[in-house]
C-alpha positions in Angstrom: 19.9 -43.2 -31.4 16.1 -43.0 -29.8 15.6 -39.3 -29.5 15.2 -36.8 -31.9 17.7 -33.6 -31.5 14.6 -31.4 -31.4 13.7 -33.1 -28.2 17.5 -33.7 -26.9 19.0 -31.5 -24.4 22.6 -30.6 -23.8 25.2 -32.7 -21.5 28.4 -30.6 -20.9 31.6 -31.1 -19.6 34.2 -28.5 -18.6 38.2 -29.0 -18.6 40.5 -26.2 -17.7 38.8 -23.7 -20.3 37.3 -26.2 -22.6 33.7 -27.2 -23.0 32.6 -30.2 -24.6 28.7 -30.8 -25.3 26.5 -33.9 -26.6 23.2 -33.7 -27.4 21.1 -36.8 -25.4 17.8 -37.8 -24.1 17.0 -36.0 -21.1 15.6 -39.0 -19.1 18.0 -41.7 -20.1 20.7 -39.6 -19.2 19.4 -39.0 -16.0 18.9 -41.9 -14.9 22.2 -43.4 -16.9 24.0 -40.3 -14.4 21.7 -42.6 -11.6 23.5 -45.5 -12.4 20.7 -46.9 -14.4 22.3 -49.1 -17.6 22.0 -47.5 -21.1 23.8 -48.2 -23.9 25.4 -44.9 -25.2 24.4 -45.1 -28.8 20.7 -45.2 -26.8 21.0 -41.8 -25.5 22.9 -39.9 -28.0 20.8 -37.9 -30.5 23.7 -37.5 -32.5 27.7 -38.7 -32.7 29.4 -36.3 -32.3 31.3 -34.1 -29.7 30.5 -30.4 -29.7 32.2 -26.8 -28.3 28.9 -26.0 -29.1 25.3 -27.9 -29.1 23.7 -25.4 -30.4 25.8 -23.6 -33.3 27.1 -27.6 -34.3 30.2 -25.7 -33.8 32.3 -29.6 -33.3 35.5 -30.3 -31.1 38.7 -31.1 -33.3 40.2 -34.1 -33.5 43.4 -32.7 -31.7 40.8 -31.4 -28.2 39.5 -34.7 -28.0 42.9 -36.2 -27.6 44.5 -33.6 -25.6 41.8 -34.3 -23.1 40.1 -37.3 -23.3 42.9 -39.5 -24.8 40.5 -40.8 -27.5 38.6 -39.9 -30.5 35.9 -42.7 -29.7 32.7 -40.5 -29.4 30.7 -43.1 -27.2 34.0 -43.5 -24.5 33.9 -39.4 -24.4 30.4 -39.1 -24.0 30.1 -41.6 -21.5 32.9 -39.3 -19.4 30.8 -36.5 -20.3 27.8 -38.7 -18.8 29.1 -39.4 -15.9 31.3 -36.4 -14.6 29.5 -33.3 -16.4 26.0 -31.7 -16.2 22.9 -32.7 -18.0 20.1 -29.9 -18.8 16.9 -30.9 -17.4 13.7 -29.8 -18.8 11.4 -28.3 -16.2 8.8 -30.5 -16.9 11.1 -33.6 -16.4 12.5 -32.2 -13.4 9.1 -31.9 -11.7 8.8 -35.2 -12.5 12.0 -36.6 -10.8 11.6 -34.6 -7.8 8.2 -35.8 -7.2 9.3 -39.3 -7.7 11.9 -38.6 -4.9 9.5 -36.9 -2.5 7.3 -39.8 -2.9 10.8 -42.2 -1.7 11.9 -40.0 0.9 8.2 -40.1 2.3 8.4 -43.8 2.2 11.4 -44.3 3.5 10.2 -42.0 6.7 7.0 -43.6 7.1 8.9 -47.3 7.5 11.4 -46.0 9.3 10.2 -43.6 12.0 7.7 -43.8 14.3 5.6 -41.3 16.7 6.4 -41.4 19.8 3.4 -40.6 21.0 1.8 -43.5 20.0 4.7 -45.8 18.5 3.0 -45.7 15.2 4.3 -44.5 11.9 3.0 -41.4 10.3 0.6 -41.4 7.7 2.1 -40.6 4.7 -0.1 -37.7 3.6 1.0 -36.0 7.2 4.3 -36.8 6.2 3.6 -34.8 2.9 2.7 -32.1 4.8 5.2 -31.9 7.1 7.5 -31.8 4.0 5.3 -28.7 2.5 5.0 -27.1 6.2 8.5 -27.3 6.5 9.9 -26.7 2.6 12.1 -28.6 2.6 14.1 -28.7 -0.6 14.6 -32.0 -2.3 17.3 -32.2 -5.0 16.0 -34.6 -7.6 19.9 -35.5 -8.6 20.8 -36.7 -4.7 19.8 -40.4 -3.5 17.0 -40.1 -1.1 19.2 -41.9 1.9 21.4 -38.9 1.2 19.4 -36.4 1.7 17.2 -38.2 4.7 19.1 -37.5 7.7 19.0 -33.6 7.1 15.2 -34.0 5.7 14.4 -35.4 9.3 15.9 -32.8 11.1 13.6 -30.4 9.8 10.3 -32.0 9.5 11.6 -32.9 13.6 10.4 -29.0 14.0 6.8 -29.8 12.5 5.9 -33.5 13.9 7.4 -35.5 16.3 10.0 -38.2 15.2 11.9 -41.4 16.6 14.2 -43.6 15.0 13.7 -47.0 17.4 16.4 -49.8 17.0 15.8 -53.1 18.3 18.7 -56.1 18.8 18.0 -59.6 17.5 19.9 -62.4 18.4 19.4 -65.0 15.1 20.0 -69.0 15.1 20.3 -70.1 11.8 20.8 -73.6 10.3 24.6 -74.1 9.0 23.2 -75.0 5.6 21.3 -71.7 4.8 24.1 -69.6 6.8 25.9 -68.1 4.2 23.0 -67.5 1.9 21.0 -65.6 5.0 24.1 -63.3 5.7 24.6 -62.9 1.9 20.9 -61.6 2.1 21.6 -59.4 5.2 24.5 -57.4 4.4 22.8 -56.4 1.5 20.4 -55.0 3.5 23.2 -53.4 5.0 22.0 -54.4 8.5 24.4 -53.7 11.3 25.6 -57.0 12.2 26.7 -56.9 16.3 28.6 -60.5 16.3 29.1 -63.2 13.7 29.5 -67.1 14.9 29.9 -69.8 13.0 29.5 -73.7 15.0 29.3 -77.2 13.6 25.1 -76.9 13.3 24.1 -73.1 13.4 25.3 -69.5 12.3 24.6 -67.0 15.0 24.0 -63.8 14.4 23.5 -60.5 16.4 22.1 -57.9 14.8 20.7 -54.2 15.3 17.5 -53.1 12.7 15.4 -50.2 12.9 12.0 -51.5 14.5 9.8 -50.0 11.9 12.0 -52.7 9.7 11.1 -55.6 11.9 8.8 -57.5 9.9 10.4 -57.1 6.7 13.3 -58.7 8.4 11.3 -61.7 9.4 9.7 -62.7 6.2 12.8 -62.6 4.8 14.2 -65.0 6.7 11.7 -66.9 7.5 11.1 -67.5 3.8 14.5 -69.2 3.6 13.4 -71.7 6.5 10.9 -71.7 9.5 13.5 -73.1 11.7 15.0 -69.8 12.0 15.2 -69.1 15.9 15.1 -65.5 16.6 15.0 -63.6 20.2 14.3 -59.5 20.8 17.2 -59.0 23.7 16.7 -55.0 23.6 15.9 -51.5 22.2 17.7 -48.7 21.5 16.5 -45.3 20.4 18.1 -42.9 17.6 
């Protein structure tokens, strides 16, 4: 255990009429909800299962088997963890949201550009936009989540385009599969797949603001990489 229960906070889970509590640390839980790896004995600040946090009023035995078909108090908590609600201290929760402004404003400011000059925004008139337009950002959500509906309203302060390019890529049999491996992890939008005797060829749509991330990362793999811009699209 790593936090004192003075400075724990209560996780709660809820079935039928039944709430069971544990008392963890607020930022591992988070981010262990976030899909961040803890162990559970890390972020418990004590073992055991409550009714009550707060009045150590403890489930029985009998509750913990009727629901959660085990007594093991790390394999409830971690169903607690992951499908109940964690109290968030407002200081923490400042925190976390500012951390997620600061990723939606980078993820706008690689991926849109202004059409009136083709150049990105700066992000401090992204920030602004985001204060002009309060926009509410929910610390709990992933920022791809919550981008689409983020852009449609800082589209009513500054002007946005989402430009897509196509690629047609040659690639050398013998890094082939390692490239594509590296690609759909990107989760690029791959237009046509080929596979010959010498070469891989690949067709593929990316967001232009993307473009030269795209191109170190393959050309770091191999500078015979052939690769031809055949059109735009806009989003």
């Amino acid at each position: 255990m790593s936090i004192s229960i003075e400075k724990s906070v209560i996780a709660s889970y809820k079935f039928k009429n039944i709430k069971f509590e544990i008392l963890v640390d607020p930022l591992k839980a988070f981010e262990y909800k976030q899909g961040k790896k803890h162990r559970i004995e890390e972020i418990l600040a004590v073992n055991d299962i409550f009714k009550d946090a707060r009045k150590a009023e403890r489930a029985s035995i009998n509750e913990l088997k009727e629901v959660f078909n085990t007594t093991d108090i790390y394999k409830i908590a971690e169903i607690i963890l992951t499908k109940g609600e964690i109290q968030i201290p407002t200081e923490l929760k400042r925190k976390l949201i500012e951390e997620k402004r600061n990723q939606i404003i980078n993820l706008i400011s690689k991926r849109f550009i202004n059409p009136q000059n083709n150049l990105p925004h700066p992000p401090q008139r992204i920030a602004l936009a985001l204060e002009q337009a309060k926009v509410s950002i929910d610390p709990f959500i992933d920022a791809e989540i919550q981008l689409e509906n983020i852009v449609k309203e800082l589209k009513k302060i500054i002007p946005l385009k989402l430009e897509y390019i196509i690629m047609e890529i040659k690639i050398p049999l013998n890094i082939g599969s390692k490239i594509i491996n590296e690609i759909r992890k990107l989760k690029i939008n791959i237009l046509e797949e080929k596979w010959s005797e010498n070469y891989l060829f690949l067709k593929v749509k990316i967001i232009n603001a993307s473009k030269d991330e795209i191109l170190n990362l393959l050309y770091k793999y191999s500078k015979d990489i052939e690769i031809k811009e055949i059109g735009k699209e806009n989003g």
